[in-house]
DRENLO-709762 format. One record per residue (C-alpha): residue number from 1; residue in one letter; x, y, z. Coordinates in Angstrom, 1 decimal, always signed. Layout:
BEGIN
> NUM_a_X_Y_Z
...
//
This chain:
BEGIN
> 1_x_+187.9_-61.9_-56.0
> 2_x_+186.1_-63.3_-59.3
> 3_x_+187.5_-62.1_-62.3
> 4_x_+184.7_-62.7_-65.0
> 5_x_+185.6_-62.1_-68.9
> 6_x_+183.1_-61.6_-71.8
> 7_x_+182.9_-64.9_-73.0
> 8_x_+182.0_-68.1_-73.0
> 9_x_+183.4_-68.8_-69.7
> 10_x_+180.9_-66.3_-68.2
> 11_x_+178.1_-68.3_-69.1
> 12_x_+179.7_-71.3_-67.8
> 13_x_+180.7_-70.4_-64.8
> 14_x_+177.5_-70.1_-62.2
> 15_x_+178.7_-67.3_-60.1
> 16_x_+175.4_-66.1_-58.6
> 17_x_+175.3_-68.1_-55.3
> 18_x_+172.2_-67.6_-53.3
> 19_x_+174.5_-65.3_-50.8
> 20_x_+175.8_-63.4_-53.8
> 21_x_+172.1_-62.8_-55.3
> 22_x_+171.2_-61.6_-51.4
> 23_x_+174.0_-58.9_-51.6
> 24_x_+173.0_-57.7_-55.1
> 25_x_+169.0_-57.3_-53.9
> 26_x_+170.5_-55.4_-50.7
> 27_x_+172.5_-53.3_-53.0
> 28_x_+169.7_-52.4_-55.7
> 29_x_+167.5_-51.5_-53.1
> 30_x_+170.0_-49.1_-51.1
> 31_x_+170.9_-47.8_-54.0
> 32_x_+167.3_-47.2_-55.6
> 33_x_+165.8_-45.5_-52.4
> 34_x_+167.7_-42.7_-52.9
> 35_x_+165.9_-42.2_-55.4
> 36_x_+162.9_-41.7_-53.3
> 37_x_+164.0_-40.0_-49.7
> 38_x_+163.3_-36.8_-50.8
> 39_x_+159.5_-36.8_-51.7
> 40_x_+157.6_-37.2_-49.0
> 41_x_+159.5_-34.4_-46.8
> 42_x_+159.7_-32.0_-49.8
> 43_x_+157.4_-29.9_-47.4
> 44_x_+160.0_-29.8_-44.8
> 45_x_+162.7_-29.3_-47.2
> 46_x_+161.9_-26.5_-49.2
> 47_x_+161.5_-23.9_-45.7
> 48_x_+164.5_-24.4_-44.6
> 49_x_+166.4_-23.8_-48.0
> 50_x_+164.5_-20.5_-48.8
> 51_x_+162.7_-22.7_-51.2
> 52_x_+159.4_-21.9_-52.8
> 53_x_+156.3_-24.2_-51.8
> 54_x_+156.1_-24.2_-56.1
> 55_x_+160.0_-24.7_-56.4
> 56_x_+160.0_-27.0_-54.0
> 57_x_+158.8_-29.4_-56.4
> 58_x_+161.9_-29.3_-58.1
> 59_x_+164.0_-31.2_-55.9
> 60_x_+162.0_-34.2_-56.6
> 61_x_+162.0_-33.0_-60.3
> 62_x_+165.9_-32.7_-60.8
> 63_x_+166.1_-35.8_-58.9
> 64_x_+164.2_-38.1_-61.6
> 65_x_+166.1_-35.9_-64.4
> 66_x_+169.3_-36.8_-63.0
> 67_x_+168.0_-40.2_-63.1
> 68_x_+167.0_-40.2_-66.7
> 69_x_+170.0_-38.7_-68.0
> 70_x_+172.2_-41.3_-65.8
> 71_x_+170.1_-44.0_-67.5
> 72_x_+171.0_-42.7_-71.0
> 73_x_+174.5_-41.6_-70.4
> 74_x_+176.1_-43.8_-67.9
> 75_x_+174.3_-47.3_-68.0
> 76_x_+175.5_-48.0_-71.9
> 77_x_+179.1_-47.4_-70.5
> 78_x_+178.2_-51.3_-68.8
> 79_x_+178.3_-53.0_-72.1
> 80_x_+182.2_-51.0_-72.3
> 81_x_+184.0_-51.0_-69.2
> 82_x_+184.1_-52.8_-66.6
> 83_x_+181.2_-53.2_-64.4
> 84_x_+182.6_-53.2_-60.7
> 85_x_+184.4_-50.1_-61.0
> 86_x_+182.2_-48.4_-62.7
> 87_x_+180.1_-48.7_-60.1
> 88_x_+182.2_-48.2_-57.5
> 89_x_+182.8_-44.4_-59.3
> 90_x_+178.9_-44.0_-59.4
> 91_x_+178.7_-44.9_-55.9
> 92_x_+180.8_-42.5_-54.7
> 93_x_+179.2_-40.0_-56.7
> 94_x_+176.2_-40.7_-54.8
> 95_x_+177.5_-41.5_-51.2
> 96_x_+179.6_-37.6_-51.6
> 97_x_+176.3_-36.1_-53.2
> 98_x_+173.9_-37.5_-49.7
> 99_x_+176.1_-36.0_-47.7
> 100_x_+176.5_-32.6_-49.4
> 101_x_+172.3_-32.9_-49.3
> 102_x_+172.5_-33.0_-45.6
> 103_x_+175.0_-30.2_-45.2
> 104_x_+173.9_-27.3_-47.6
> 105_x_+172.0_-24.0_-46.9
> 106_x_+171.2_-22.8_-50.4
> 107_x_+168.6_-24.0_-52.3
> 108_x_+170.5_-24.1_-55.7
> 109_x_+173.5_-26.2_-54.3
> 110_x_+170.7_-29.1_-52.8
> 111_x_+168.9_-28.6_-56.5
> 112_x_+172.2_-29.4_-58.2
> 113_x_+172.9_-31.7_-55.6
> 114_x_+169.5_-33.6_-56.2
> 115_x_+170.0_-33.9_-59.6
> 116_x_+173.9_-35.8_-58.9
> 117_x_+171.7_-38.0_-56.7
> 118_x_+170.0_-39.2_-59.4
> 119_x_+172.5_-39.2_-62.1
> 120_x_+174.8_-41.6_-60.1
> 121_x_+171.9_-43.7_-58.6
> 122_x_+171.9_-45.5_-61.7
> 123_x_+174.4_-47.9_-61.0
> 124_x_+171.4_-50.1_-59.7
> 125_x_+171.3_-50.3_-63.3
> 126_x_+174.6_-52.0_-64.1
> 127_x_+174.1_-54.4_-61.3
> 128_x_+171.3_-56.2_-62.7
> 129_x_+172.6_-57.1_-66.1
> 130_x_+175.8_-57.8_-64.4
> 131_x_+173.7_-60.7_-62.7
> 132_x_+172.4_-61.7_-65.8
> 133_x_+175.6_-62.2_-67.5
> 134_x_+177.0_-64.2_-64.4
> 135_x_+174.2_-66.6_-64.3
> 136_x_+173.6_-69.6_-66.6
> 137_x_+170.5_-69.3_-68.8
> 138_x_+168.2_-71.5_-67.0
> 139_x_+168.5_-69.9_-63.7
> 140_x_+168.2_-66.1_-65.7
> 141_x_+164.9_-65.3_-64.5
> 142_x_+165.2_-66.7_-60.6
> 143_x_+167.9_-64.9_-60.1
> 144_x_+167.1_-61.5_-61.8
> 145_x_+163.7_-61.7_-60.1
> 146_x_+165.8_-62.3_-56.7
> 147_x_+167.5_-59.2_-57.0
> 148_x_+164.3_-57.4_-58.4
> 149_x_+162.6_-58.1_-55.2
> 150_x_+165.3_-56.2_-53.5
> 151_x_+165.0_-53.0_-56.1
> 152_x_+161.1_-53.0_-56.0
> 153_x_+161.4_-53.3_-51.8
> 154_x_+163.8_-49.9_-51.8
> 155_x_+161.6_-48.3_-53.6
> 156_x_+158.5_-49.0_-51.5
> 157_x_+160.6_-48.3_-48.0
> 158_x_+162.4_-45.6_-49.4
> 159_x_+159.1_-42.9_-48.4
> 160_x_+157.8_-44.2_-45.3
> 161_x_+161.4_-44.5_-43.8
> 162_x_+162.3_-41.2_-45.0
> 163_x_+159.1_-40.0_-43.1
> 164_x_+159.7_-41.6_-39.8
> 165_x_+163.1_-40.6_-39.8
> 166_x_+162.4_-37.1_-40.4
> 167_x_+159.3_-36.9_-37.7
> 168_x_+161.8_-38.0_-35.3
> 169_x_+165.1_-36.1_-36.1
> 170_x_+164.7_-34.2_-39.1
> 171_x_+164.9_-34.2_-42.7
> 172_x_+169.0_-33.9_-42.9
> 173_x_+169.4_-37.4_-41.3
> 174_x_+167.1_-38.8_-43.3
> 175_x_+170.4_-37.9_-45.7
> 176_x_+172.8_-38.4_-43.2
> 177_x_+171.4_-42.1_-43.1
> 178_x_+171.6_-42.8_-46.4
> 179_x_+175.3_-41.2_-47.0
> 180_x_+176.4_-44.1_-44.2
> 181_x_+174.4_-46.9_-45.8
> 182_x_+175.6_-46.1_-49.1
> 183_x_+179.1_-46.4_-47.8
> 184_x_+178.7_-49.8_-46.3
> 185_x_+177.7_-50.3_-50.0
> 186_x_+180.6_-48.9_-51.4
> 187_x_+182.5_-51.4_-49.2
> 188_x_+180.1_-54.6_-50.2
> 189_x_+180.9_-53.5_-54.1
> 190_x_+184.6_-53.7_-53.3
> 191_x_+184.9_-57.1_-52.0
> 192_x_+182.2_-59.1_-53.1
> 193_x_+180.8_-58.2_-56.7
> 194_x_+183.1_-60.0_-59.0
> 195_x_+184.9_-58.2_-61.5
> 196_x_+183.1_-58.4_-65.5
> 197_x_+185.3_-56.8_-68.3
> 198_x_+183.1_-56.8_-71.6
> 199_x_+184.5_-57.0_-74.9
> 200_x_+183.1_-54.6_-76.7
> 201_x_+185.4_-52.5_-78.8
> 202_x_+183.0_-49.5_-80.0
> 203_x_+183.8_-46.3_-78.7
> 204_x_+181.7_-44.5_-76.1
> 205_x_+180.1_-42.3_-79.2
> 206_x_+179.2_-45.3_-80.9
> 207_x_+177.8_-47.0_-78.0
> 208_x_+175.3_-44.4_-77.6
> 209_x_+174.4_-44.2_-81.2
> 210_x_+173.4_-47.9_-81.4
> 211_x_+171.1_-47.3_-79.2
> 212_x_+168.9_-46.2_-81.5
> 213_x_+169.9_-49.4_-84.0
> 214_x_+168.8_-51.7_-81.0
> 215_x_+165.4_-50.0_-80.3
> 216_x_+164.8_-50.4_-84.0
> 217_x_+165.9_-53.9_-84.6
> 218_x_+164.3_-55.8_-81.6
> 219_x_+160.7_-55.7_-81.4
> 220_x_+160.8_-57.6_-78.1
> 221_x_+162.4_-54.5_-76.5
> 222_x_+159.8_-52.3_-77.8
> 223_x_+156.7_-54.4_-76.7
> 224_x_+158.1_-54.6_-72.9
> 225_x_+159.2_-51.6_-72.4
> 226_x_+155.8_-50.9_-73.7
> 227_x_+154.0_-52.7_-71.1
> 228_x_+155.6_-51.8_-68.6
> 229_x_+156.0_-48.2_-69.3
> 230_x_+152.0_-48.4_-68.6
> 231_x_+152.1_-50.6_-65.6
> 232_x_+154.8_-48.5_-63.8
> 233_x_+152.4_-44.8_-64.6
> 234_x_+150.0_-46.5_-62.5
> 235_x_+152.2_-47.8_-60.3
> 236_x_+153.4_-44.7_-59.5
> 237_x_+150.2_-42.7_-59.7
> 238_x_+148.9_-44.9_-56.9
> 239_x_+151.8_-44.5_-54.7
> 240_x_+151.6_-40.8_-55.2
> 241_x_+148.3_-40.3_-54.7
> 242_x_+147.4_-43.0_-51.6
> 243_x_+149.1_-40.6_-49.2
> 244_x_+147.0_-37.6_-49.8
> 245_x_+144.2_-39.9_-49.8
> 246_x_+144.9_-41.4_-46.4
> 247_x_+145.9_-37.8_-45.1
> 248_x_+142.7_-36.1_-45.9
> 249_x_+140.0_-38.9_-45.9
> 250_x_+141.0_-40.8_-43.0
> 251_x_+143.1_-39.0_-41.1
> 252_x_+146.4_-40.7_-41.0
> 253_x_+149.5_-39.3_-39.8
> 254_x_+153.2_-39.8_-41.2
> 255_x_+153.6_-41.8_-39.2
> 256_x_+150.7_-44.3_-39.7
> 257_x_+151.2_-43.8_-43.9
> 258_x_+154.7_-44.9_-43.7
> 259_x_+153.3_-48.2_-41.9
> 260_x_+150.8_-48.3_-45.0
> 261_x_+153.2_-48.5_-47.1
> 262_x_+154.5_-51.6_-46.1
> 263_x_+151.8_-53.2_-47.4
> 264_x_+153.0_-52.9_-50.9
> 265_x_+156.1_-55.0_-49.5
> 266_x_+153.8_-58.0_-49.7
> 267_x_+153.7_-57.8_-53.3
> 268_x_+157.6_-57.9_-53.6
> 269_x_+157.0_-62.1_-53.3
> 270_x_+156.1_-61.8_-57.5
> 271_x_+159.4_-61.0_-58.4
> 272_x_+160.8_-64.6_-57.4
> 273_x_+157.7_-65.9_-58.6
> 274_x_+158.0_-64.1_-62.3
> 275_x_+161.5_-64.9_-62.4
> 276_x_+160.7_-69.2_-62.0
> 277_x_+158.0_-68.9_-64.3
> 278_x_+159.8_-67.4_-67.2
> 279_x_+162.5_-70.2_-66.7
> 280_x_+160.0_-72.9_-66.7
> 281_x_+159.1_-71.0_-70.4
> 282_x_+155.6_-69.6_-69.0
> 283_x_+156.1_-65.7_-69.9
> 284_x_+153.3_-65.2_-72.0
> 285_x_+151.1_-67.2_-69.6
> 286_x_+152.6_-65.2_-66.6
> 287_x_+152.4_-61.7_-68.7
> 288_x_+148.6_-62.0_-69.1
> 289_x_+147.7_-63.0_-65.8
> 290_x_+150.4_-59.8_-64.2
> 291_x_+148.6_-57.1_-66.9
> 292_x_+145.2_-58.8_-65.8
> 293_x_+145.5_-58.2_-62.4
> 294_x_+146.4_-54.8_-62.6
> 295_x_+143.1_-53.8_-64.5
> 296_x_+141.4_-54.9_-61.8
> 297_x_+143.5_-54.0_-59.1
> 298_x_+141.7_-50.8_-58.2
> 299_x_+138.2_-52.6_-58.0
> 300_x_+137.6_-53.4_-55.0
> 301_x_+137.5_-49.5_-54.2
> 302_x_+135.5_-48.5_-57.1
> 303_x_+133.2_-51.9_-57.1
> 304_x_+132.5_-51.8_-53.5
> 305_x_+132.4_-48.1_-51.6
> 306_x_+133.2_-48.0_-47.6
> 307_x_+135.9_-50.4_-48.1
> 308_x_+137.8_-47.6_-47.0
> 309_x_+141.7_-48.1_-45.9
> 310_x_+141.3_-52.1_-46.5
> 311_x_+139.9_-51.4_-49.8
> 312_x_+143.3_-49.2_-50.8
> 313_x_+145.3_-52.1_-49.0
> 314_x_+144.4_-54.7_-51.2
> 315_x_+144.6_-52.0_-54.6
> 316_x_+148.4_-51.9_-53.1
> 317_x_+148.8_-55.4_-53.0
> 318_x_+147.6_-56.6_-56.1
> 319_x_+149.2_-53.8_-57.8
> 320_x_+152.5_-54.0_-56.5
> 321_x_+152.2_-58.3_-57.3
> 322_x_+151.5_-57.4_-60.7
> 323_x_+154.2_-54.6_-61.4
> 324_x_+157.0_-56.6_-60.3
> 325_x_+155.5_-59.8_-62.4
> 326_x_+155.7_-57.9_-65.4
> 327_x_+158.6_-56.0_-64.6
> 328_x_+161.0_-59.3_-64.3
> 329_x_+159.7_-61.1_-66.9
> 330_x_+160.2_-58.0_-69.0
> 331_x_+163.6_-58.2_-68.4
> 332_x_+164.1_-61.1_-68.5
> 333_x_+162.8_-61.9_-72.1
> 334_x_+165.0_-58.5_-72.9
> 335_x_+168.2_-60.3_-71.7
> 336_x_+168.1_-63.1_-74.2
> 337_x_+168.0_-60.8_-77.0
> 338_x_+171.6_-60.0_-77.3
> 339_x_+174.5_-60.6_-74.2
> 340_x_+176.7_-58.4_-75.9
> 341_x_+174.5_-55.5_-75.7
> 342_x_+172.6_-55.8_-72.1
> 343_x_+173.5_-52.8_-70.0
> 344_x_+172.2_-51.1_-73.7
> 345_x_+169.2_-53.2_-73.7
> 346_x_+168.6_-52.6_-70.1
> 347_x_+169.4_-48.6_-70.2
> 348_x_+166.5_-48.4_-73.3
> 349_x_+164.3_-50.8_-71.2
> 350_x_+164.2_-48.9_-67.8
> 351_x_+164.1_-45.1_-69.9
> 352_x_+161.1_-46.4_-71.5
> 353_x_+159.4_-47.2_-67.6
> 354_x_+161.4_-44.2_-66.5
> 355_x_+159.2_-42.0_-68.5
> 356_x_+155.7_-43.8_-68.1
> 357_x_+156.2_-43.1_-64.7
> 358_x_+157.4_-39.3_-64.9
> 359_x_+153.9_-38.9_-66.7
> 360_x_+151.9_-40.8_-63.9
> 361_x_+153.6_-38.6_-61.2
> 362_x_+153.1_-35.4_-62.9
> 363_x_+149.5_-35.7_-63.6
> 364_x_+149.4_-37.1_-60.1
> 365_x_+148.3_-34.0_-58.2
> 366_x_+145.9_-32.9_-61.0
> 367_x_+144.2_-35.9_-61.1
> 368_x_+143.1_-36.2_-57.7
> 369_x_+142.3_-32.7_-57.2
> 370_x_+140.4_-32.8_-60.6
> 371_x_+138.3_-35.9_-59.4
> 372_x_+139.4_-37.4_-56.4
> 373_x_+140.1_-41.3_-55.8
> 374_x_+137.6_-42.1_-58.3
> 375_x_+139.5_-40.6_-61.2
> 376_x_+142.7_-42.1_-60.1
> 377_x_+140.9_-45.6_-60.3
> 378_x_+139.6_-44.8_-63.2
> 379_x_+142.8_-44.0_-64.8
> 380_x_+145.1_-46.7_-62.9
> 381_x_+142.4_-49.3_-64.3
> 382_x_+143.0_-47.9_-68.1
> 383_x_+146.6_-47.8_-68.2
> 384_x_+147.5_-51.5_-67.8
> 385_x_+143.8_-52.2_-70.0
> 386_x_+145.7_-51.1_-72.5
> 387_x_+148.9_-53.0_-71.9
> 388_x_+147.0_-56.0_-72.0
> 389_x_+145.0_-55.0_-75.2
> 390_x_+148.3_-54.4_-77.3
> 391_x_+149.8_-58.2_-75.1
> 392_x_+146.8_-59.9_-76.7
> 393_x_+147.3_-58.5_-80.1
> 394_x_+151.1_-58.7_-80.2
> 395_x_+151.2_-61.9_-78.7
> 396_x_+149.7_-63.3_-81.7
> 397_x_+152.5_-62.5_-83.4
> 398_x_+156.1_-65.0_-83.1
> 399_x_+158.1_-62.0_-82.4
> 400_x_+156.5_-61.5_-79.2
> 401_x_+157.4_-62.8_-75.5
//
């Protein structure tokens, strides 16, 4: 086993094989669906738990809470202790907290449950700057978009498979599923993520208190988690929305949305892509042409009507390309900014698009039933407009990437 210090030797030493960045996409992925199993069967969920159709919501709710609070709390801990058992201890977390999902019969034991789900799922969080500090500065955004590829691919598959699973044996193996797979992770953490102690000597209260220090002192951070905060709202808003669509315009069963949905995995190529070009020094080039193509992502719907499920296809697509784009090279400018404080960096980075997509899912529903499809273009056109009105005005600037 690799046994990686805090040092100079870490950026020496290129530890990320090809194999080893495979594994780490596998395990972001895993790990990140969790976070997603639970909404498309929310339906099927709530009966069986004495669950209100209005509480039901609150499983996926509690679930993104979890999340947020994991992200806040936990992640920071990766610029402290070491980053291979700290991840084992979130793992298990999760693996313990699946299988008590699949088991319960009261609704406030799966609630509390749902929200541990989340909590612990952010050790997807520790693994990616983890890569980044075991990888040599040129290769940086390869490999981080590598592994991105992998996050951005759980989270696509994550709905679809929980809905075929659960058409065919029910919503608690959708669960019992992911409680085995997340073992099998467990045991890939164990014996094949090296071992990275940082040296950081603040205490655990000063750690989170420079957080605050670091979203004031790097304009960088700000601008990208800015961006992207935009990018992933309409992200999300699509993904939220598509299914009703599908469902009530064109008739589609679970079955058939879940094989929509694999579309997006098309656009899971960008991350790679993102990652070369930001190596080869063409962010800002690469940055435009991502926050471009989202603004125009939804018009082949709006621009030409009766394109129908192809028309949605292709908003998928091009969304999903650009997303990822933006997403990696966000990261990856945020990772030069200061090695010592990368899980920090990355904990403010992913709150920030943690809460532009909480906003695009809860306006979701309202949205849609306030103007249909055409107001969710509308909207998913304006988002990343913006993004790309404040890139062009920031990018003016030196302190910008």
């Amino acid at each position: 086993m690799t046994d990686i210090s805090s040092s100079a030797d870490a950026k020496a030493q290129s530890t990320m094989t090809p194999g080893l960045v495979l594994l780490f996409a596998v395990c972001c992925g895993v790990i990140v669906a969790n976070l997603y199993y639970s909404q498309p069967i929310i339906e099927l969920i709530a009966p069986d738990l004495n669950l209100s159709p209005g509480s039901a919501s609150l499983i996926v709710s509690l679930t993104q809470v979890g999340y947020a609070l994991g992200l806040f709390f936990l992640v920071p801990l990766a610029d402290l202790l070491e980053n291979r058992r700290l991840m084992l201890v979130t793992t298990t977390v999760t693996t313990f907290s699946l299988a008590g999902a699949a088991l319960v019969e009261q609704p406030g034991s799966f609630l509390l449950i749902s929200a541990l789900i989340g909590f612990s799922s952010v050790s997807v969080q520790i693994l990616i700057p983890l890569a980044a500090h075991l990888t040599p500065e040129a290769a940086r955004g390869r490999v981080v978009g590598g592994i991105m590829s992998g996050l951005l691919l759980g989270i696509l598959l994550a709905r679809p498979l929980a809905s075929v699973i659960t058409d065919h044996f029910g919503w608690r193996m959708v669960f019992v599923t992911a409680a085995v797979v997340m073992l099998a992770i467990m045991l890939v953490i164990s014996f094949t993520i090296p071992r990275y102690q940082p040296n950081q000597k603040a205490t655990y209260g000063q750690l989170l208190a420079s957080l605050w220090y670091l979203l004031r002192r790097e304009p960088v951070l700000r601008q990208r988690a800015f961006y992207q905060s935009l990018m992933f709202a309409t992200f999300i808003l699509f993904w939220t929305v598509v299914p009703l669509e599908l469902a009530r315009h064109y008739g589609l069963s679970q079955t058939h949305i879940a094989l929509f949905a694999l579309v997006g995995a098309i656009g899971t190529v960008a991350a790679p892509l993102s990652g070369r070009l930001a190596d080869a020094g063409h962010t800002r080039s690469a940055s435009l042409v991502a926050m471009l193509l989202a603004t125009l992502s939804f018009l082949p719907g709006l621009l030409v009507p009766g394109t129908g499920i192809i028309g949605l296809a292709l908003t998928g697509i091009m969304l999903d390309f650009a997303v990822q784009m933006n997403m990696v090279l966000g990261q990856r400018a945020i990772y030069t900014l200061d090695p010592a404080s990368r899980g920090r960096l990355n904990a403010l980075y992913m709150t920030s698009i943690f809460i532009g997509g909480a906003i695009g899912s809860a306006v979701a529903s309202s949205l849609y039933g306030a103007g249909g499809w055409r107001l969710i273009a509308i909207i998913g056109s304006v988002l990343p407009l913006i993004a790309l009105l404040a890139f062009c005005k920031q990018s003016r600037s030196a302190n910008c990437t």
